[in-house]
C-alpha positions as CSV (number, residue, x, y, z in Angstrom):
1,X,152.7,33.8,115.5
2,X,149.4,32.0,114.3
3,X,146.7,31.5,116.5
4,X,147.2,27.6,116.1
5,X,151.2,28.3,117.2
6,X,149.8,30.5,120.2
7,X,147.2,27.6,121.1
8,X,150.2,25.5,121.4
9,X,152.5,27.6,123.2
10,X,149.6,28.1,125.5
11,X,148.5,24.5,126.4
12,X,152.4,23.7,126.7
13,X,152.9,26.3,129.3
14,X,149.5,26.0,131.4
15,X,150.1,22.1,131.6
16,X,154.0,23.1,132.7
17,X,153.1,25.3,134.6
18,X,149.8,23.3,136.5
19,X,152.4,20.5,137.0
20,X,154.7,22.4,139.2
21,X,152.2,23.9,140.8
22,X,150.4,20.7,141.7
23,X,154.1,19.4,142.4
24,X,155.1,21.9,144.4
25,X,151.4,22.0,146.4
26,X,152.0,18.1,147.0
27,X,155.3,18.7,148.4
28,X,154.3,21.4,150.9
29,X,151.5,18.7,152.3
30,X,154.5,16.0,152.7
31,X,156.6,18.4,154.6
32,X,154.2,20.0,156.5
33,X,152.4,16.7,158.0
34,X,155.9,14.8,158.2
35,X,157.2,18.2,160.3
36,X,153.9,17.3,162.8
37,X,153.7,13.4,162.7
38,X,155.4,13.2,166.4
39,X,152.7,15.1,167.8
40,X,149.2,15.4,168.7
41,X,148.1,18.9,167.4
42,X,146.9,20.6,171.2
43,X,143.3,21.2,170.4
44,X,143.2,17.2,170.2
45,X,145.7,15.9,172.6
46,X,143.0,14.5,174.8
47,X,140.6,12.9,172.4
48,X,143.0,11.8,169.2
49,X,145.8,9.1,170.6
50,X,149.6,9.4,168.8
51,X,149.1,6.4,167.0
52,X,146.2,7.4,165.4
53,X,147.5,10.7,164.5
54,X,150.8,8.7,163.1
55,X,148.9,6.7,160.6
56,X,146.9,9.8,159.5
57,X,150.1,11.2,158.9
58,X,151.7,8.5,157.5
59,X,148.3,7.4,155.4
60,X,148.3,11.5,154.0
61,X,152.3,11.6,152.7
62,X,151.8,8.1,150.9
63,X,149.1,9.3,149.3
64,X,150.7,12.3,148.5
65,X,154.0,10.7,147.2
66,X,151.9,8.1,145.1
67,X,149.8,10.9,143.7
68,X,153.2,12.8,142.5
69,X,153.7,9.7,140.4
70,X,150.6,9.6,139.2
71,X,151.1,13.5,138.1
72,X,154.3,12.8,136.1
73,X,152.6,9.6,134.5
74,X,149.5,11.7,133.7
75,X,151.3,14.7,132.1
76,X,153.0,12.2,129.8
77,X,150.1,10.7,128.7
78,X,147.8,14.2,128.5
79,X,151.5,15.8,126.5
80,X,151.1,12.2,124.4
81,X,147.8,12.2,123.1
82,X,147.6,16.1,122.6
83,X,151.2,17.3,121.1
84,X,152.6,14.1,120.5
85,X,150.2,12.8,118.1
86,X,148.2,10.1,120.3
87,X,144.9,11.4,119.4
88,X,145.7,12.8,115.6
89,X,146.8,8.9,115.3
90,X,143.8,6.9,116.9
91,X,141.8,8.8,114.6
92,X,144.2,8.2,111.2
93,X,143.2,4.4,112.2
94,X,139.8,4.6,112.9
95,X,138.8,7.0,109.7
96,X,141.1,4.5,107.5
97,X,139.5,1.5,108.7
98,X,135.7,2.7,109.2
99,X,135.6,5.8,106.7
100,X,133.1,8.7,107.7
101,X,129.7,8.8,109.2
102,X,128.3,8.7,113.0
103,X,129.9,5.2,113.5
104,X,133.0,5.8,113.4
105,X,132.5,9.1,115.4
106,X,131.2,6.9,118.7
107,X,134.3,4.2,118.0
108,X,137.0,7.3,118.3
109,X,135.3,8.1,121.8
110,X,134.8,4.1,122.8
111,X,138.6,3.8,121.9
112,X,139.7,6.8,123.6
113,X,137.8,5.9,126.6
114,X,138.7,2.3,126.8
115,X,142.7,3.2,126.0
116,X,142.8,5.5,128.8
117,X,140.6,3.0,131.0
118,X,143.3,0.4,130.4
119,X,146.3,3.3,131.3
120,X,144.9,4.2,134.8
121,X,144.3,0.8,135.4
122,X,147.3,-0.1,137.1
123,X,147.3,3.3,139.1
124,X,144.0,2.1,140.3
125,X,144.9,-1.3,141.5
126,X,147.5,-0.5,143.3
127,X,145.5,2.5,145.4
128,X,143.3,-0.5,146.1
129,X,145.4,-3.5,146.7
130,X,148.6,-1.8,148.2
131,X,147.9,1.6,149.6
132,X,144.6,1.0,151.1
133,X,145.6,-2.3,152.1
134,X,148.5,-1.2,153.8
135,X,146.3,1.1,156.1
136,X,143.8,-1.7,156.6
137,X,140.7,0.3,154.6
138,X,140.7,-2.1,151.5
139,X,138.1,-4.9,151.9
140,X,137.8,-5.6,148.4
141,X,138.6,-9.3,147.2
142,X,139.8,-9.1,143.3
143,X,136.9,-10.6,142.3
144,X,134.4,-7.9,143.7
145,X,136.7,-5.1,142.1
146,X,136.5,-7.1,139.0
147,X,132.9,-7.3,138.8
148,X,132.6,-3.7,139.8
149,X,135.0,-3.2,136.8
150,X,132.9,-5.4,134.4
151,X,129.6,-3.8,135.9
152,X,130.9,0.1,135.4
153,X,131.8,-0.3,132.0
154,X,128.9,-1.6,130.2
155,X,126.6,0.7,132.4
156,X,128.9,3.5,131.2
157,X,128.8,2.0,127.6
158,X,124.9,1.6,128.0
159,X,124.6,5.6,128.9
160,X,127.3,6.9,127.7
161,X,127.0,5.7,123.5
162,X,123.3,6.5,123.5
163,X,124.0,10.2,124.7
164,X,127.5,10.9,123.0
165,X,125.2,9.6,119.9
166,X,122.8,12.8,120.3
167,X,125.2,15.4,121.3
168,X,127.6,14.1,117.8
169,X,123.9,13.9,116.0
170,X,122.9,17.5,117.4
171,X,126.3,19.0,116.4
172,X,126.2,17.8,112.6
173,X,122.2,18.5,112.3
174,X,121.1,21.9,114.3
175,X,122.9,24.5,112.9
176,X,125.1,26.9,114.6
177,X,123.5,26.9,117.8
178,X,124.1,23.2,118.4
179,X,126.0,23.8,121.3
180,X,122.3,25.3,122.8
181,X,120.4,22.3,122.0
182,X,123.2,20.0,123.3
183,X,123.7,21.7,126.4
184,X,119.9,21.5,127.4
185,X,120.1,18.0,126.4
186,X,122.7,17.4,128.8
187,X,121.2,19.2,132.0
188,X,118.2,17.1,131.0
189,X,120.5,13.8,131.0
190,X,121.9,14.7,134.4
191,X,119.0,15.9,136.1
192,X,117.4,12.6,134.9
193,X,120.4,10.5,136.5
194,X,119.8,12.4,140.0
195,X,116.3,10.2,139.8
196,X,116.8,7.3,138.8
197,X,120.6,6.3,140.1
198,X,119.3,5.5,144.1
199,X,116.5,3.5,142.5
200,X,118.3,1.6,139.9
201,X,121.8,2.5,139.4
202,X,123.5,2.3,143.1
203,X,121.9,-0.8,143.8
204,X,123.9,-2.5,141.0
205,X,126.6,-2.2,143.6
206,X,125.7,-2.0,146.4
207,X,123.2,-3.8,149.0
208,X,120.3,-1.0,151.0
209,X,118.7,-2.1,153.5
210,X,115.5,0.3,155.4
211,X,117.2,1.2,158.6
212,X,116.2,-0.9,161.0
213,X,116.9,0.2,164.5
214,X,113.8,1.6,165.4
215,X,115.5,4.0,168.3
216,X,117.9,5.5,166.2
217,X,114.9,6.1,163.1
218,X,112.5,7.5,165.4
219,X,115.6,10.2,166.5
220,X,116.5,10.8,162.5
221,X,112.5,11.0,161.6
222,X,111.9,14.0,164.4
223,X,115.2,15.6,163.5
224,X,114.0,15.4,159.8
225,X,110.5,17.1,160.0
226,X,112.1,19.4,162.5
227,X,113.8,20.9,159.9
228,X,111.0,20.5,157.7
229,X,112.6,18.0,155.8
230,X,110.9,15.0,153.7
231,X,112.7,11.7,152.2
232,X,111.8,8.6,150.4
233,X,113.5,6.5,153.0
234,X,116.2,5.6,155.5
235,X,118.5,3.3,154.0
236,X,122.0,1.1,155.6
237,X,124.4,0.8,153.0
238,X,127.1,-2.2,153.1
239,X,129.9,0.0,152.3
240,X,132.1,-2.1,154.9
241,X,131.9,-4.9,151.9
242,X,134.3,-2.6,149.8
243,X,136.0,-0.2,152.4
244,X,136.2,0.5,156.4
245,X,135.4,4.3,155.4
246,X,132.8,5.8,156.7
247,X,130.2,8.2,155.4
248,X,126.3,9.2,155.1
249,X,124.9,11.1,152.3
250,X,121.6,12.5,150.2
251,X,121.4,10.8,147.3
252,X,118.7,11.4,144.4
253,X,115.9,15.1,143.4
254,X,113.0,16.1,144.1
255,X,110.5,12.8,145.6
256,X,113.2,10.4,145.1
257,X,115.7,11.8,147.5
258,X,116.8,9.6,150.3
259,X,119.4,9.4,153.3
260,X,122.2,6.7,152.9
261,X,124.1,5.6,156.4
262,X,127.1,3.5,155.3
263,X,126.8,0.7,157.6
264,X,130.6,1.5,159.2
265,X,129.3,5.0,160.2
266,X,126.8,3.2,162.4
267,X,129.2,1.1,163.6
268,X,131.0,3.8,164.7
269,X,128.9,7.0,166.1
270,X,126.8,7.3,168.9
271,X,123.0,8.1,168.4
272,X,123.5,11.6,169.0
273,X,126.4,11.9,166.3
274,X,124.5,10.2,163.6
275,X,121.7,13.3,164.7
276,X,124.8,15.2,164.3
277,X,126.0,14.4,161.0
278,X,123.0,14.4,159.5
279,X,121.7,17.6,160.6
280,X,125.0,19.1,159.0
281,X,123.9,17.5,155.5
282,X,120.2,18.9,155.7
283,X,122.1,22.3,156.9
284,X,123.4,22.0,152.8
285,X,119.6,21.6,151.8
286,X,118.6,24.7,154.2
287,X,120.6,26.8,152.7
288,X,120.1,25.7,149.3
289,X,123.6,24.4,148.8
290,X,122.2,21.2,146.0
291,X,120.3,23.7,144.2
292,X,123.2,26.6,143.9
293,X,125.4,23.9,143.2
294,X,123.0,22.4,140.1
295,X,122.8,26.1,139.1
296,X,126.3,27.0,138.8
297,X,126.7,23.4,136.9
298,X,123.8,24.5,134.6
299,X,125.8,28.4,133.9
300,X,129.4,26.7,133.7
301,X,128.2,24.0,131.3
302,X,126.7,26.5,129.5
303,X,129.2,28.5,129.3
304,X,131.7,25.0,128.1
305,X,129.0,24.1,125.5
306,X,129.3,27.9,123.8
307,X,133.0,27.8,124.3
308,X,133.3,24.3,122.5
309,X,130.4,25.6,120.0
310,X,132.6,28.3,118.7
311,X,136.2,26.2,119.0
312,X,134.9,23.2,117.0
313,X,134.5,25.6,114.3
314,X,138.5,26.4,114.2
315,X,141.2,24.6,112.5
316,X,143.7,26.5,114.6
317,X,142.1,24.7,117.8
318,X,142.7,21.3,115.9
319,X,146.3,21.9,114.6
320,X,147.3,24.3,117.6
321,X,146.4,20.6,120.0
322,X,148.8,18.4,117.7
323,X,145.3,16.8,115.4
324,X,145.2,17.3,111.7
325,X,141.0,17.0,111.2
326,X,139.2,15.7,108.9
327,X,139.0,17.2,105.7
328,X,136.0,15.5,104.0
329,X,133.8,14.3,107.6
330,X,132.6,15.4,110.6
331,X,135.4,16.6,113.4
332,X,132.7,16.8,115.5
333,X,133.9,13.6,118.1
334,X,137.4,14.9,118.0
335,X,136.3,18.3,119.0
336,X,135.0,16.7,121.9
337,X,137.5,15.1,123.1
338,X,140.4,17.7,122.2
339,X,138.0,20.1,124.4
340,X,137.9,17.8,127.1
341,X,141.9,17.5,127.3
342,X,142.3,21.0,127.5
343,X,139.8,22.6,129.3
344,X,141.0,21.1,132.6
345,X,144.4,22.3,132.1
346,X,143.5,25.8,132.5
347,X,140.9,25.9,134.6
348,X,143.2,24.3,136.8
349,X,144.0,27.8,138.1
350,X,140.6,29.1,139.5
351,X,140.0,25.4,140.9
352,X,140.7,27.4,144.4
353,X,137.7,29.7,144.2
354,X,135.6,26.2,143.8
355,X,137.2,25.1,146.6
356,X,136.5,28.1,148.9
357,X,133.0,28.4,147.9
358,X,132.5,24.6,149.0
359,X,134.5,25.1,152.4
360,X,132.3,27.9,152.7
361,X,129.6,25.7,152.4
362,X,130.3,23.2,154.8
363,X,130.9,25.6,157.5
364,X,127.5,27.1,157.1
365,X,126.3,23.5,157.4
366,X,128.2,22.8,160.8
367,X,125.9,25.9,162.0
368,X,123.1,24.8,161.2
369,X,123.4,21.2,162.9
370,X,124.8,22.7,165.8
371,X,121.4,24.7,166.2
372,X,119.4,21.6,165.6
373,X,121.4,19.4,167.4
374,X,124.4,19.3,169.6
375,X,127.4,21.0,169.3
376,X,129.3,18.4,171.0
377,X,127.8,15.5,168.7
378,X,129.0,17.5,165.8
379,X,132.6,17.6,167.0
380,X,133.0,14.2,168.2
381,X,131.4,12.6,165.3
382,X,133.7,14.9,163.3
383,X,136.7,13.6,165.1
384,X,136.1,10.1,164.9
385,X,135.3,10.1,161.2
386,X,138.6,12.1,160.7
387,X,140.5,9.3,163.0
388,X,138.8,6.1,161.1
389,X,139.5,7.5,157.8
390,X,142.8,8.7,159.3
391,X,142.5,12.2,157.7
392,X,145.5,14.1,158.8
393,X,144.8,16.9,161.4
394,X,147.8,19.0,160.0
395,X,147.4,19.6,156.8
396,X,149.4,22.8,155.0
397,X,147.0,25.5,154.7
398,X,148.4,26.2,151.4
399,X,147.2,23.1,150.1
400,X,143.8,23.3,151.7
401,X,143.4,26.3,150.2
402,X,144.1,24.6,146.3
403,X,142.5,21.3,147.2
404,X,140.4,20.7,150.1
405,X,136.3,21.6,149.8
406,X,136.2,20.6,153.6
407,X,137.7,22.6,155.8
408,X,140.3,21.3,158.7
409,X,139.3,20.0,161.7
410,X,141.1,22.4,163.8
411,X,139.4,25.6,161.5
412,X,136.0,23.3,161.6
413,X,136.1,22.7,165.8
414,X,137.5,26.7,166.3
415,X,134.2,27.8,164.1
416,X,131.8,25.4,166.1
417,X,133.2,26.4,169.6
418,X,133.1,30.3,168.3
């Protein structure tokens, strides 16, 4: 067997077997919360109300089932444009049309992009307009989606052509260590959108307002330079104009970092359990979480720019993934997308040990904002964030261990009260 006939073989039985994986994980989760939808798990029996729980449970399995279809539909189309030809054809059209050269490099990724744009589209909608409607967290009109839409794709076209330009311009022009030059070209890229997006990117969808209730920023200011802890600002978000989930985050690096409250989450906690909640995400700045994070994105994209360095050098990689290259131009754009087809099929397998590391994470994160604030904040705030964004409480533990970076509530509560 060639090494093009092994690559095959290969990619056919990791995307196999990650589909029955993924289908068999999905069907644990349905049976598991449909076995406990009747009752009220006993560590929450007195604080989370039956009908709550229900919906979680019934809000988890539909999501469940819907994502089955959407695993079957996404196989088909990963098998079509890999094995099946989609890709080698897209490219047939575009190099008979266009010829060689750096033009008609950037069209093959527009096209690719903007085909399989136009395939999830009716996946999306439906999430939006049926599922999340259904359970009364949608509060998006069509039009706001479609301007969203319109909005995301020419921002992504605006960033995304200029820098696909380099990386193509870097493989064809720096030698055999492109992949080097590439790679520090894209930490740059990202590092640089950890800047500028709170400033001038999130705004494009969203409204911030400075917090405004002078109690509650007086509370976050102390707990803030109690922990030694600086930020360019407090900020309301008007998340409740697109969903009724709530959240609060740390957006941006370095002196542009600031603290996001979606304006739901106010709605929702007490004083004390914003304290709470936010003590828990400077806990992940404590203990370095961002930057060990950034780090391990800097050694495994590294480690995907040499991979991809040596593979685009292979006509087995091209023929083994169902592409016949190009004999007399540059392969260099369908090297980058054949690369990123694949790579997600097998690293499907250690997506786990990401997953443990980050539940790791957050329970280190709990400790710290129980020490700086109150343990009792943390776990109501915690409960009522899992009831209004009806997060089941009885999840399989199989599939937390594939899926979740979060732990449980129950394992989260149990930890806190230890």
């Amino acid at each position: 067997m060639n090494p093009s006939e092994t690559l095959t073989l290969a990619f056919a039985l990791a995307l196999l077997g990650g589909l029955l994986v993924k289908f068999w994980l999905s069907s644990r989760q349905i049976r598991h919360v449909a076995l406990h939808r009747d009752a009220v798990p006993r560590p929450f029996d007195q604080t989370i109300s039956l009908g709550a729980h229900q919906k979680a449970a019934d809000y988890t399995i539909t999501k469940a089932r819907y994502g089955l279809l959407e695993l079957a539909f996404g196989g088909a189309v990963l098998l079509g444009w890999t094995l099946l030809g989609g890709l080698d054809a897209l490219n047939g059209a575009i190099h008979a049309s266009m010829g060689p050269g750096m033009a008609g490099q950037l069209v093959l990724l527009a096209a690719f992009t903007l085909i399989g744009g136009l395939i999830d589209l009716p996946f999306t909608l439906y999430e939006t307009f049926v599922i999340e409607e259904r359970f009364g967290f949608n509060k998006m009109t069509l039009s706001l989606w479609l301007a969203d839409l319109g909005k995301s794709t020419l921002l992504g076209a605006a960033i995304g052509l200029p820098i696909a330009a380099l990386i193509l311009w870097l493989m064809g022009a720096a030698g055999s260590l492109w992949w080097l030059w590439a790679w520090a070209v894209w930490m740059g890229f990202n590092l640089l959108l950890l800047v500028i997006y709170p400033t001038f990117i999130a705004p494009l969808f969203n409204k911030f307002k400075p917090l405004e209730d002078e109690t509650l920023k007086a509370r976050v200011t102390a707990l803030m330079q109690r922990c030694g802890f600086a930020a360019k600002g407090l900020f309301v978000m008007d998340g409740s104009r697109r969903s009724a989930h709530a959240n609060a985050y740390f957006t941006g690096f370095g002196a542009a970092k600031r603290v996001v409250f979606y304006d739901t989450l106010l709605s929702k906690l007490s004083p004390g359990e914003v304290d709470a909640v936010l003590a828990h995400e400077l806990g992940h700045f404590k203990h370095r979480h961002i930057v060990k994070r950034i780090a391990g994105m800097f050694a495994m994209s590294l480690a995907g720019f040499a991979l991809l360095g040596f593979l685009s050098a292979q006509l087995w990689f091209y023929t083994g993934l169902g592409v016949r290259p190009n004999v007399q131009s540059s392969n260099d754009a369908l090297a980058l997308l054949l690369f990123l087809l694949a790579v997600p099929v097998f690293s499907f397998f250690i997506s786990p040990l990401f997953a443990r590391l980050s539940r790791k994470h957050e329970f280190e994160a709990d400790a710290y904002a129980v020490q700086q604030t109150s343990g009792h904040d943390l776990s109501t705030a915690l409960l009522k964030l899992y009831e209004d964004n009806a997060s089941t409480l009885t999840p399989d533990p199989v599939f937390v261990k594939f899926y979740y970076s979060h732990p449980p509530a129950s394992e989260r509560l149990a930890r806190m009260a230890a």
